[in-house]
N, C-alpha and C positions, 0 to 999 in steps of 0.2 A: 480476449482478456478484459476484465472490468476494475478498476481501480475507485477505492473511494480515496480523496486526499484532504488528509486534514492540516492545514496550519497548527503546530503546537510549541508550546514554549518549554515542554517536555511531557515524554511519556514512558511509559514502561508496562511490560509483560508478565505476567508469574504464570506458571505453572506449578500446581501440587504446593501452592505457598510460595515458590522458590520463586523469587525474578532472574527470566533467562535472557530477557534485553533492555537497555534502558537506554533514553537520549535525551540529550538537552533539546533545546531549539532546533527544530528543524520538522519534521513531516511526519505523521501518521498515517501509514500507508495499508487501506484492507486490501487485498490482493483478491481475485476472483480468477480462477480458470474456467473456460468451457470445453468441448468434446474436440471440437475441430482450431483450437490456438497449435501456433507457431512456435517457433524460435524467433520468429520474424514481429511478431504480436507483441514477445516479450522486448525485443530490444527495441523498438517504437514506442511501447511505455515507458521503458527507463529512458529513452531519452525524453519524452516529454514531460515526468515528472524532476527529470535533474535539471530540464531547462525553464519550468514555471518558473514565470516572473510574478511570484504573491506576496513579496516579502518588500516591504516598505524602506523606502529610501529617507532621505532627511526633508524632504516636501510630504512626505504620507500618502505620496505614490507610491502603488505598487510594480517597482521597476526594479526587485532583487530578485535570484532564483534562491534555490538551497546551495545550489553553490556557490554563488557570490557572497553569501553573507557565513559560510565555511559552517551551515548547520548540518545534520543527519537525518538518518530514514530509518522511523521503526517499521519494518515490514510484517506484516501480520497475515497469514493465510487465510481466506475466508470464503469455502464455497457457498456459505449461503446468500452471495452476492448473484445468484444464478437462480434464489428461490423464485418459482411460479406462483403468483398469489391471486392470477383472475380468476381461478374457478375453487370454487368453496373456501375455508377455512386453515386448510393447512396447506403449508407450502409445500408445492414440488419441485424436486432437487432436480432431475433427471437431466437439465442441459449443462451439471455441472461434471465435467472432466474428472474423470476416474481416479483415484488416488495415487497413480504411479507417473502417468502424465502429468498428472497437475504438477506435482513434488518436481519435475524435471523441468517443467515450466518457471514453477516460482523460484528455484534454484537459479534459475539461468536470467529472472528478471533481477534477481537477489545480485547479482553477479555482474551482471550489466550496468548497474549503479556502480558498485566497488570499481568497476573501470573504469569510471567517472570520476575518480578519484574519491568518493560521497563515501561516509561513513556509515556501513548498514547493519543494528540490529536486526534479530526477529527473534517470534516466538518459537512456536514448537507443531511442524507439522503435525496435521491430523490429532492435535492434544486439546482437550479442555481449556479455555486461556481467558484471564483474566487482564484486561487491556482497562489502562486508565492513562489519561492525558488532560492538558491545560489546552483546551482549543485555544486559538491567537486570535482574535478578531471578533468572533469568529470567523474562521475560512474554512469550507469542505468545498470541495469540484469532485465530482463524479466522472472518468475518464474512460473511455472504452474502445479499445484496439478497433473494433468492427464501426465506426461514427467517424 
């Protein structure tokens, strides 16, 4: 599994106009499955994004996670964290996890935060999705089950 993680001071989701998540401070999360993730993949990422330490303390270290500072996780699906982009022009998808697995994957990384106690929106599997956020810093980390 591939995670982008963004620092944000809030974000939110729409589909078809509607917004189906929204959060204050805390994480924007693009989610990525591949063919051969786990259960295992998924609860390694959710613990290491409930336990980044990105979130600045009262010196303007970064020594808070999202739990320490009691903020949330918009989690967002996104197989084209899997695009192939070394040979020609368009990306190919093909290492990204088939849509029944993947859904049971990011359900279950989805899941594995809320056990965390974390607050977790998302969007809308496999939907068209219009994602807007206030990056914080800015901070993005790119995390990846298999590194």
């Amino acid at each position: 599994m591939r995670l982008v993680i963004q620092r944000c001071k809030r974000a939110s989701v729409e589909v078809d106009g509607q917004v189906v998540g929204r959060i204050d401070a805390g994480l924007t999360v693009l989610v990525g499955v591949t063919g051969d993730d786990t259960e295992k993949d998924a609860q390694y990422l959710a613990d290491k994004t409930a336990g980044l330490r990105i979130f600045e303390d009262g010196d303007g270290r970064m020594n808070y996670s999202v739990q320490d500072i009691g903020g949330a996780v918009l989690s967002v699906s996104q197989f084209t964290l899997y695009g192939d982009c070394r040979k020609g022009r368009r990306p190919n998808f093909m290492a990204a996890a088939r849509p029944e697995p993947a859904l049971a994957l990011y359900e279950a990384f989805n899941e594995a935060l809320r056990a965390k106690g974390l607050t977790v929106e998302t969007g809308t599997f496999g939907a068209m999705m219009d994602v807007s956020l206030v990056n914080w810093g800015p901070v993005t980390l790119i995390v990846d089950s298999r590194d």
